[in-house]
BAFILO-409360 format. One line per field, with one value per residue: residue number from 0; residue in one letter; x, y, z of N, C-alpha, C in turn. Coordinates in steps of 0.1 Angstrom, whole numbers, plus 5000, padded with zeros to 4 digits. Layout:
num [NUM ...]
residu [A ...]
n_east [X ...]
n_north [Y ...]
n_up [Z ...]
ca_east [X ...]
ca_north [Y ...]
ca_up [Z ...]
c_east [X ...]
c_north [Y ...]
c_up [Z ...]
This chain:
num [0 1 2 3 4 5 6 7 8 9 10 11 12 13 14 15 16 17 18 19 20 21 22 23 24 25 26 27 28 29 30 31 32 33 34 35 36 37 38 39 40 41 42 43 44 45 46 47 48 49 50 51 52 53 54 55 56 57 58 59 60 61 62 63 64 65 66 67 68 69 70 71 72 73 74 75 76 77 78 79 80 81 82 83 84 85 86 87 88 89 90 91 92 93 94 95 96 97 98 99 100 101 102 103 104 105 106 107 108 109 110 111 112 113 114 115 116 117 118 119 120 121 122 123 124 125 126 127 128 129 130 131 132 133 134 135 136 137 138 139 140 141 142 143 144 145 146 147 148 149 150 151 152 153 154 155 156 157 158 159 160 161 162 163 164 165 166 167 168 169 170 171 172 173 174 175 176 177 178 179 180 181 182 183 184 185 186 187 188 189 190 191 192 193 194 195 196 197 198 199 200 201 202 203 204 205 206 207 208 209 210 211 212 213 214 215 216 217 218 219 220 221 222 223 224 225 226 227 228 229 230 231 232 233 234 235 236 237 238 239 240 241 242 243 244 245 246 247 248 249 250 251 252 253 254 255 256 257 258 259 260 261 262 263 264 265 266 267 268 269 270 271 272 273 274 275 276 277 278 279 280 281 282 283 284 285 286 287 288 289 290 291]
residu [X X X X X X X X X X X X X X X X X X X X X X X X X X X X X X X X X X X X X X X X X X X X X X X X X X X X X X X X X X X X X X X X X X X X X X X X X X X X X X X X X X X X X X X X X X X X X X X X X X X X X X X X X X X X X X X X X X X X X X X X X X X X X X X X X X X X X X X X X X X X X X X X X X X X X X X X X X X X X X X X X X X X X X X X X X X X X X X X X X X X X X X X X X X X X X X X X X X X X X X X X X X X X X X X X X X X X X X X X X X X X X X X X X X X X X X X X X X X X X X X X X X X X X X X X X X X X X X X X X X X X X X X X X X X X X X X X X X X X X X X X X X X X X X X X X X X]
n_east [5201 5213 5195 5193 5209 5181 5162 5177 5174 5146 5145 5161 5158 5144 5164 5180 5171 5152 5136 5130 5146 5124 5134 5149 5131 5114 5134 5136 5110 5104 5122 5113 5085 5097 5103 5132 5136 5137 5111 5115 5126 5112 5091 5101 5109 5087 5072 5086 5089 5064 5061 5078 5068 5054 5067 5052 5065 5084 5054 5054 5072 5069 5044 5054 5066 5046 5034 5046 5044 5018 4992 4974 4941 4924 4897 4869 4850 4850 4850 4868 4870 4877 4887 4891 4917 4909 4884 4849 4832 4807 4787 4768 4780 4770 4778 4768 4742 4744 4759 4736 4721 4735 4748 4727 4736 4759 4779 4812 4819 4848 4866 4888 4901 4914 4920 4915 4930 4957 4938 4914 4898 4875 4846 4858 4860 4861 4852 4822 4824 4829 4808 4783 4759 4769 4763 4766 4781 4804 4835 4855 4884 4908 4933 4952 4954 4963 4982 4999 5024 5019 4999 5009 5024 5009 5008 5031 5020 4998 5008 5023 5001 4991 4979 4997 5020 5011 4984 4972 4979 4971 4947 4941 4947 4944 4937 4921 4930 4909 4898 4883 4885 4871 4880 4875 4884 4887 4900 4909 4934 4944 4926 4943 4967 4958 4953 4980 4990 4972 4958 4976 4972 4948 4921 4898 4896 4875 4868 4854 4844 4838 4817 4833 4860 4853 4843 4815 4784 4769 4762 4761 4784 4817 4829 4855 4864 4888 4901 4912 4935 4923 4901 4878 4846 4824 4792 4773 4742 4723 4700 4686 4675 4653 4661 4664 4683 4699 4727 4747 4766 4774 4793 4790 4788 4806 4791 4762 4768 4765 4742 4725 4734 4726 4702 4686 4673 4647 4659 4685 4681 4675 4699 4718 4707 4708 4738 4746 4737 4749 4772 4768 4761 4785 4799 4789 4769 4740 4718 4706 4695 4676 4657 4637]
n_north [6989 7018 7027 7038 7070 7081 7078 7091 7114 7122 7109 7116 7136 7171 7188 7177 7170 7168 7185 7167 7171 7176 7154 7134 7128 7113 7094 7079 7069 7056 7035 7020 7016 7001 6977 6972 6977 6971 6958 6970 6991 7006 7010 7026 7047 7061 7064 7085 7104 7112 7123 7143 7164 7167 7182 7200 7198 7173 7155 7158 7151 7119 7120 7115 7096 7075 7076 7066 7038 7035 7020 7031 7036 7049 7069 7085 7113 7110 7117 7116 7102 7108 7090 7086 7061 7046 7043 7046 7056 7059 7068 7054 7050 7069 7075 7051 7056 7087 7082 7074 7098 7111 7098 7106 7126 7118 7113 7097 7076 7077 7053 7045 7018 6999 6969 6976 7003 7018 7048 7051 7024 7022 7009 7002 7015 6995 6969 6979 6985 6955 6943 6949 6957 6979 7008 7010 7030 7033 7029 7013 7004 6979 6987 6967 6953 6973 6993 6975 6981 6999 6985 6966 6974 6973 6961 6962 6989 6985 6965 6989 7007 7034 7067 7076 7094 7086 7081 7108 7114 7093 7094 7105 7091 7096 7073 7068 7087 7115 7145 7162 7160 7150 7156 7149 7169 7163 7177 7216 7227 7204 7217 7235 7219 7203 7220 7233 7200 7191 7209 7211 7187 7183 7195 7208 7210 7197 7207 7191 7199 7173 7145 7125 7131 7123 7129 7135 7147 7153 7174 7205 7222 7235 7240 7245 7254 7251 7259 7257 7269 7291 7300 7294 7298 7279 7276 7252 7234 7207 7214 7238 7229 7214 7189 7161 7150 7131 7129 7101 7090 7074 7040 7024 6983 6973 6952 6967 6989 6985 6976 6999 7014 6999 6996 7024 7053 7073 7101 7096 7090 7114 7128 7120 7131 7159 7156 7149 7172 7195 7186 7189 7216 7225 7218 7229 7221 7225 7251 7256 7241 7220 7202 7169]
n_up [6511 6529 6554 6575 6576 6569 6591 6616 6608 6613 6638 6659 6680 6690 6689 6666 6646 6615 6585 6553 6519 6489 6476 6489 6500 6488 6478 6501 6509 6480 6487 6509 6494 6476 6490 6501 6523 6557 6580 6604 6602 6590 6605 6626 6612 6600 6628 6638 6615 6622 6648 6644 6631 6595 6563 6539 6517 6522 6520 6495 6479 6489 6477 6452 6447 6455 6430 6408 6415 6410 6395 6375 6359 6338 6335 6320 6324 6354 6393 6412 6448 6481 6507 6542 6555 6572 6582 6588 6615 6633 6619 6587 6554 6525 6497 6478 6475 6470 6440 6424 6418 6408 6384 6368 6353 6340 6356 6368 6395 6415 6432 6460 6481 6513 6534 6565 6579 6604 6625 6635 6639 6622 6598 6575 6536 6519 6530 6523 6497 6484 6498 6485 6456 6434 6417 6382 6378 6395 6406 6421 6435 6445 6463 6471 6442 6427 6437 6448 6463 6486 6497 6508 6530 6551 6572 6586 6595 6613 6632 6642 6651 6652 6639 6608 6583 6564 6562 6560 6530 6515 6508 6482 6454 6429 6411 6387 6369 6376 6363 6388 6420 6455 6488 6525 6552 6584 6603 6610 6597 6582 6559 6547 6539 6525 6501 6494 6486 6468 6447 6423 6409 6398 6379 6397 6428 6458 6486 6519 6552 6561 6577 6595 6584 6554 6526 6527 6539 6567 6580 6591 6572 6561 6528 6509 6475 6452 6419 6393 6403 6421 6448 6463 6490 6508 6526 6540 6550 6563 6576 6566 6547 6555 6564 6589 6600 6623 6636 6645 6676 6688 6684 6660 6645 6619 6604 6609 6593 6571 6566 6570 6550 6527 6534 6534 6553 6555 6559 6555 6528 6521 6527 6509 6486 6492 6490 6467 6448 6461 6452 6421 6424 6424 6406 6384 6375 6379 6392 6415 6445 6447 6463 6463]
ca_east [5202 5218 5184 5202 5207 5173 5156 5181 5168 5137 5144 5177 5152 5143 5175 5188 5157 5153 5127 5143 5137 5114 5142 5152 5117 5110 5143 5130 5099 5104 5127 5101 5077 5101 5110 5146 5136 5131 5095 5119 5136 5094 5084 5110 5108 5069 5070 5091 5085 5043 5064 5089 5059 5059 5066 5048 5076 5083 5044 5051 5086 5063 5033 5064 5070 5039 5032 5057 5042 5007 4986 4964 4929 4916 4882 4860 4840 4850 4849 4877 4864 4884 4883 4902 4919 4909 4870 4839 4829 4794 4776 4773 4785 4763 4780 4762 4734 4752 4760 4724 4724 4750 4748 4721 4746 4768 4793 4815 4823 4862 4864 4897 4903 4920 4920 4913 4944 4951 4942 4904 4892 4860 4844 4868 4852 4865 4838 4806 4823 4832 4797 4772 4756 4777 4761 4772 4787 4807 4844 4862 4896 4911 4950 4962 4959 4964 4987 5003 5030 5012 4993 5018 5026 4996 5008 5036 5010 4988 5012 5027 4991 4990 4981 5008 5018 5001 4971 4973 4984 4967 4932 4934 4957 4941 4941 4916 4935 4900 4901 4880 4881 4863 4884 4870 4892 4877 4905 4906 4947 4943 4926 4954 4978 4954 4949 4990 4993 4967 4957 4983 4969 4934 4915 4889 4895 4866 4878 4846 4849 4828 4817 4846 4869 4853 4837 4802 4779 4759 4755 4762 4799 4821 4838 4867 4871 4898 4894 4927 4945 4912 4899 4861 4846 4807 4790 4761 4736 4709 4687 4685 4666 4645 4664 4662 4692 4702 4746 4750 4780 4780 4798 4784 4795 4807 4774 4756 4773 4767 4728 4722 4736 4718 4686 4683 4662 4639 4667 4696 4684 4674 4714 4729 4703 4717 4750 4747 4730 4763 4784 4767 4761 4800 4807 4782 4756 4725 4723 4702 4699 4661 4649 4627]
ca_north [7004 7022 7039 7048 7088 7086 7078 7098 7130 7127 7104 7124 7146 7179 7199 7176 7167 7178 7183 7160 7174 7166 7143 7132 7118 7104 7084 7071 7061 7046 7024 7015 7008 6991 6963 6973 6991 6961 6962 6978 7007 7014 7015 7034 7061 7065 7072 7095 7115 7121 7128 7155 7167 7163 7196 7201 7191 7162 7152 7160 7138 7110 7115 7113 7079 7069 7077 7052 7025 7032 7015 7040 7027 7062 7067 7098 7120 7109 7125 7112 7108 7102 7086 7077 7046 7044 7038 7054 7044 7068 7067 7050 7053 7070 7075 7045 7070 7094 7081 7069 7112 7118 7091 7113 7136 7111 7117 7083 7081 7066 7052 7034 7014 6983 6965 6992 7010 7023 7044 7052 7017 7020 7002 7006 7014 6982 6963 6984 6978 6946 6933 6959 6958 6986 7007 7008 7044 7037 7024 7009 7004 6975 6989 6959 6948 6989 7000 6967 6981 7002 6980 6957 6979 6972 6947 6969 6998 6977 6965 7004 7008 7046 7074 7076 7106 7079 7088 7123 7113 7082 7095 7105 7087 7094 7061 7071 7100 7122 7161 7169 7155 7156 7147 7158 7174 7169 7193 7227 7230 7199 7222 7243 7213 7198 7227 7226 7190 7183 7216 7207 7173 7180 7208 7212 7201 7202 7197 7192 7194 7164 7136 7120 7133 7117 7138 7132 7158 7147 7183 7220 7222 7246 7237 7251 7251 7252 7254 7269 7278 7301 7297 7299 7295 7278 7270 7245 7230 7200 7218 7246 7223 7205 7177 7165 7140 7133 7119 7093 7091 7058 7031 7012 6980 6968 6951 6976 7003 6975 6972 7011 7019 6987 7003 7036 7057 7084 7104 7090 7091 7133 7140 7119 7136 7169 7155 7150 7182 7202 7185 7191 7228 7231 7219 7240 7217 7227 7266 7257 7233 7215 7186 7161]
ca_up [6513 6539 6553 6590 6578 6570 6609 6618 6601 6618 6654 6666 6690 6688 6684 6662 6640 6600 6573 6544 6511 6484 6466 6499 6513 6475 6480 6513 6504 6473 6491 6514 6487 6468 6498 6504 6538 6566 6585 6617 6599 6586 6616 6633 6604 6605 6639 6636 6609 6622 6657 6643 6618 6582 6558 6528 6501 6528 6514 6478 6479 6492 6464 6438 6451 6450 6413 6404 6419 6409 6384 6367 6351 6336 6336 6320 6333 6367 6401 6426 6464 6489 6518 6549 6553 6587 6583 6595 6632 6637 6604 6576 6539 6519 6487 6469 6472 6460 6430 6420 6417 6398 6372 6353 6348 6333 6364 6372 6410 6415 6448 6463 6492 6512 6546 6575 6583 6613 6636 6639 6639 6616 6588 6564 6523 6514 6535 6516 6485 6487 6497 6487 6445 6434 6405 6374 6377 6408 6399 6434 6434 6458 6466 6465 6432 6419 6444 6461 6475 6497 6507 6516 6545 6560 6583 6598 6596 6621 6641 6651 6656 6653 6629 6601 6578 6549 6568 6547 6515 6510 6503 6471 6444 6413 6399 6375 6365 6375 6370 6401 6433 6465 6499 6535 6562 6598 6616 6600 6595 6566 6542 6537 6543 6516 6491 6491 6480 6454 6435 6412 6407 6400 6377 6402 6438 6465 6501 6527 6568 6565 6588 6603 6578 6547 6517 6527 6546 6578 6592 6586 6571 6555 6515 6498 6464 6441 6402 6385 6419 6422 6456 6467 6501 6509 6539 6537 6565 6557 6583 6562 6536 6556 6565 6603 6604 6638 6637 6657 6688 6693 6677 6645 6637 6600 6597 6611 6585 6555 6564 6566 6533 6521 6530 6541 6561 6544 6560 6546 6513 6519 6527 6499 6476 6491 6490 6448 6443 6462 6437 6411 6423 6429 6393 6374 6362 6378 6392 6428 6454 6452 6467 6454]
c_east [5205 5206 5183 5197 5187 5162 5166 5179 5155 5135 5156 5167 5151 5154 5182 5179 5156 5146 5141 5138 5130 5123 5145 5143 5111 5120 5141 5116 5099 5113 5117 5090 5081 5106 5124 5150 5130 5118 5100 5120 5122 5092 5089 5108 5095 5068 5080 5090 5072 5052 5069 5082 5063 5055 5058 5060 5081 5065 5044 5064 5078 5052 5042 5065 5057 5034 5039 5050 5025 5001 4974 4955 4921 4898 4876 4852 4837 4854 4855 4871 4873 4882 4891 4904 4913 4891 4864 4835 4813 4786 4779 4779 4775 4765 4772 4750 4735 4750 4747 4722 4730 4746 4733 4725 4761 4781 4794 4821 4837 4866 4881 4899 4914 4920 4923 4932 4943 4945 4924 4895 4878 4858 4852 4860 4852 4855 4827 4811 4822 4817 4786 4773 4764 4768 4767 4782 4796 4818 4853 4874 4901 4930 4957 4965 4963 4977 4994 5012 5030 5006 5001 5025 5018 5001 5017 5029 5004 5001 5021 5008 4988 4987 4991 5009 5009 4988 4968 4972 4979 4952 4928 4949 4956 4943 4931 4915 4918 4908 4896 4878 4877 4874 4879 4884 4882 4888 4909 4922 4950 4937 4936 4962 4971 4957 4966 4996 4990 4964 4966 4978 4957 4930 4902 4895 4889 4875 4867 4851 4835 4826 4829 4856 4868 4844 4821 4797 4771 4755 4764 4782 4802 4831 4846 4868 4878 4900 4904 4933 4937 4902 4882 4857 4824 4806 4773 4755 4723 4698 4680 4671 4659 4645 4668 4669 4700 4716 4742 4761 4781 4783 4790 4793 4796 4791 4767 4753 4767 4750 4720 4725 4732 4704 4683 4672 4662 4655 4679 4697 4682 4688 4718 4722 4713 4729 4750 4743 4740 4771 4779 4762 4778 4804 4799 4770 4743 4730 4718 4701 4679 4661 4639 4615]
c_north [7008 7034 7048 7069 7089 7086 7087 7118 7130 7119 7105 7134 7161 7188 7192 7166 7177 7173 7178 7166 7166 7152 7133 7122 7113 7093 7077 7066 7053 7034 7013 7007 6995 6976 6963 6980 6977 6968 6975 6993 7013 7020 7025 7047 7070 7073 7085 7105 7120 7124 7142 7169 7170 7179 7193 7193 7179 7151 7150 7152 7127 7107 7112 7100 7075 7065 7067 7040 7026 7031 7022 7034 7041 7062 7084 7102 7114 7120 7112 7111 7102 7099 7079 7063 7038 7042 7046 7050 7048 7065 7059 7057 7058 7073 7064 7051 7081 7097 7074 7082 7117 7108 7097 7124 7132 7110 7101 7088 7069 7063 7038 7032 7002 6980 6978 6989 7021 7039 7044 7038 7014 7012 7007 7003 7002 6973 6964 6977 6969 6937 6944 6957 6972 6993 7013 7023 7049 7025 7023 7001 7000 6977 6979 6950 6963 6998 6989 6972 6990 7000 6968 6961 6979 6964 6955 6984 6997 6975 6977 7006 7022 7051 7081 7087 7096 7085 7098 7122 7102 7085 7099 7102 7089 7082 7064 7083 7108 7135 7166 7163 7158 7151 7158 7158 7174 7180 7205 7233 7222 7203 7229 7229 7206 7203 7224 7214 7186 7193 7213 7198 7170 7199 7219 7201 7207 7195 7204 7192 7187 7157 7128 7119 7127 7128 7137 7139 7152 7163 7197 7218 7236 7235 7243 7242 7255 7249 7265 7273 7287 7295 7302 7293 7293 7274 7266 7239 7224 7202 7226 7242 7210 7190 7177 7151 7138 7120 7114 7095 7085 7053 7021 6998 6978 6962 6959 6989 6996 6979 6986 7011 7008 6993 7013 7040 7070 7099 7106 7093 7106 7139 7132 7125 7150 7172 7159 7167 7193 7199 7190 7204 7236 7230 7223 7234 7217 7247 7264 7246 7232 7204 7179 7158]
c_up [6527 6548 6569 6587 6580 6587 6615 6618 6608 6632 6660 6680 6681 6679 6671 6643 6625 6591 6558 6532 6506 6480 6475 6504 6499 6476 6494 6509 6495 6476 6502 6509 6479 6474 6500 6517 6552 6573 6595 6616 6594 6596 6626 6621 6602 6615 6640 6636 6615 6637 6655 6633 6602 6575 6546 6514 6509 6520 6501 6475 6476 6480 6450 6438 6446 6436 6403 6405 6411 6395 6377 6356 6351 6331 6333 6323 6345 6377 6412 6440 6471 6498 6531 6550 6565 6590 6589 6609 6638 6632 6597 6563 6530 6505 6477 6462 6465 6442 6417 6412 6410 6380 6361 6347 6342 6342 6368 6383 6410 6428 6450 6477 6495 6526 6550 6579 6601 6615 6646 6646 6629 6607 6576 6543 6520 6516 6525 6506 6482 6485 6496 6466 6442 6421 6396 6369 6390 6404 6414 6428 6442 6454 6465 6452 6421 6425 6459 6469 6486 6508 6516 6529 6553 6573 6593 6604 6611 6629 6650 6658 6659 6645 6622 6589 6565 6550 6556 6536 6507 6503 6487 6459 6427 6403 6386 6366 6360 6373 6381 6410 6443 6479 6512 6544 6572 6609 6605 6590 6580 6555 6535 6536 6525 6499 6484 6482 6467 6445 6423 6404 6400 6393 6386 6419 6449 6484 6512 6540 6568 6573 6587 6591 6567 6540 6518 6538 6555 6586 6584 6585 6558 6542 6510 6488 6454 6429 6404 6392 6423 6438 6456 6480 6501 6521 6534 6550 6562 6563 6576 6552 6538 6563 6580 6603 6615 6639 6651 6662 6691 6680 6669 6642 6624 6597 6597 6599 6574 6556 6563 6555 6527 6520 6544 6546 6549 6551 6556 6536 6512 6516 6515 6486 6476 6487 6472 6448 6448 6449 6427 6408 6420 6411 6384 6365 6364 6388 6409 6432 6453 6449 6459 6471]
């Protein structure tokens, strides 16, 4: 494949620099995915594109591609979460908790991951999952045997060593074709950029400014949610209810992250109670927010 025009369209410079359409950046990527795009011309076109900034139908080109490639393992009465590729570096993972919460409401939690991506450096989900009891209402999803040829870019991923428009678009794939998903935004421009992408995708989609950009609440945040293209706006705060969780600012490592969410503090388990009891205030199955 002749994939020149395409680096071209987005590493000509400014004046000479152009949003490709949707058909456009689906036929670039699925060449990419499909192995007909050498490591060079990836990496030259990545940088690029997150240099020249990527448009909205530039995004929805790219999720077309992906849909092709991906191995869909449907699952009912699930609830999608997403999570960056790029790992947590502060806190831990508290979802396992989570979904202790949920599972008496019959809700299945669909979780995908795969070796850390760049650019954050954190413990990447894959780690928890990987070596943590998982329970029986909590359905992880390793990309490379659901979604190999994404992950097969891992390697030139890593060696650009930067944050890539995948970044964006990778968090939530729907492999278990859920109706409502949850993904966090930590800068405030990705909820619209968000709302944009996946309402279509999803009959209900919750989109948190959670801790370091992952659906899970450590401190007073604001929600948007979208059910039917119907917008609604919350603001929640685990002070509010008691809870005296104090985010860490230093660096955790991977063990570190494994052995918290292994065994929590009376703390820990306050916010992932919280955490359940949002969702399950957002999707209508209890009416208020009380603690145990």
């Amino acid at each position: 494949m002749n994939f020149l025009p395409y680096i071209k369209a987005v590493g000509t410079g400014k004046k000479r620099n152009r949003d490709l359409s949707r058909e456009e950046l689906h036929t670039a990527m699925h060449a990419m995915l499909n192995g007909e795009v050498s490591s060079e011309e990836i990496a030259a076109f990545l940088l690029g594109w997150r240099v020249k900034g990527e448009s909205i139908e530039e995004f929805q080109g790219a999720i077309d591609a992906f849909d092709e490639f991906l191995t869909p393992h449907p699952i009912a009465n699930s609830l999608e979460f997403g999570y960056p590729y790029d790992g947590k570096v502060n806190n831990p993972y508290i979802f396992p908790l989570i979904a202790n919460y949920l599972k008496h409401y019959g809700i299945q939690l669909s979780l995908h991951g795969d070796i850390l991506q760049p650019a954050k450096g954190g413990t990447p989900l894959k780690t928890i999952c990987d070596n943590l009891e998982l329970s029986d209402n909590i359905h992880y999803f390793d990309r490379k045997e659901h979604f190999k040829e994404l992950h097969n870019l891992s390697k030139v991923r890593n060696i650009l060593g930067i944050r890539s428009s995948f970044n964006t678009i990778e968090k939530l794939l729907n492999i278990s074709q859920s109706e409502t998903a949850i993904i966090g935004a930590f800068h405030k421009p990705f909820v619209e950029k968000y709302i944009n992408l996946f309402q279509d995708r999803y009959q209900t989609l919750i989109i948190i400014k959670g801790n370091e950009g992952t659906p899970e609440i450590f401190s007073k945040c604001a929600i948007t949610v979208i059910k039917n293209k119907e917008r609604k706006e919350y603001k929640f705060n685990p002070q509010d209810f008691g809870i005296d969780y104090k985010k860490s600012w230093e660096r955790i490592t991977p063990k570190q992250s494994l052995e918290m969410s292994k065994n929590p503090t009376k703390e820990l388990e306050q916010l992932a109670e919280f955490n359940a009891q949002i969702i399950l205030l957002l999707l209508g199955k209890i009416e208020e927010i009380t603690l145990s």
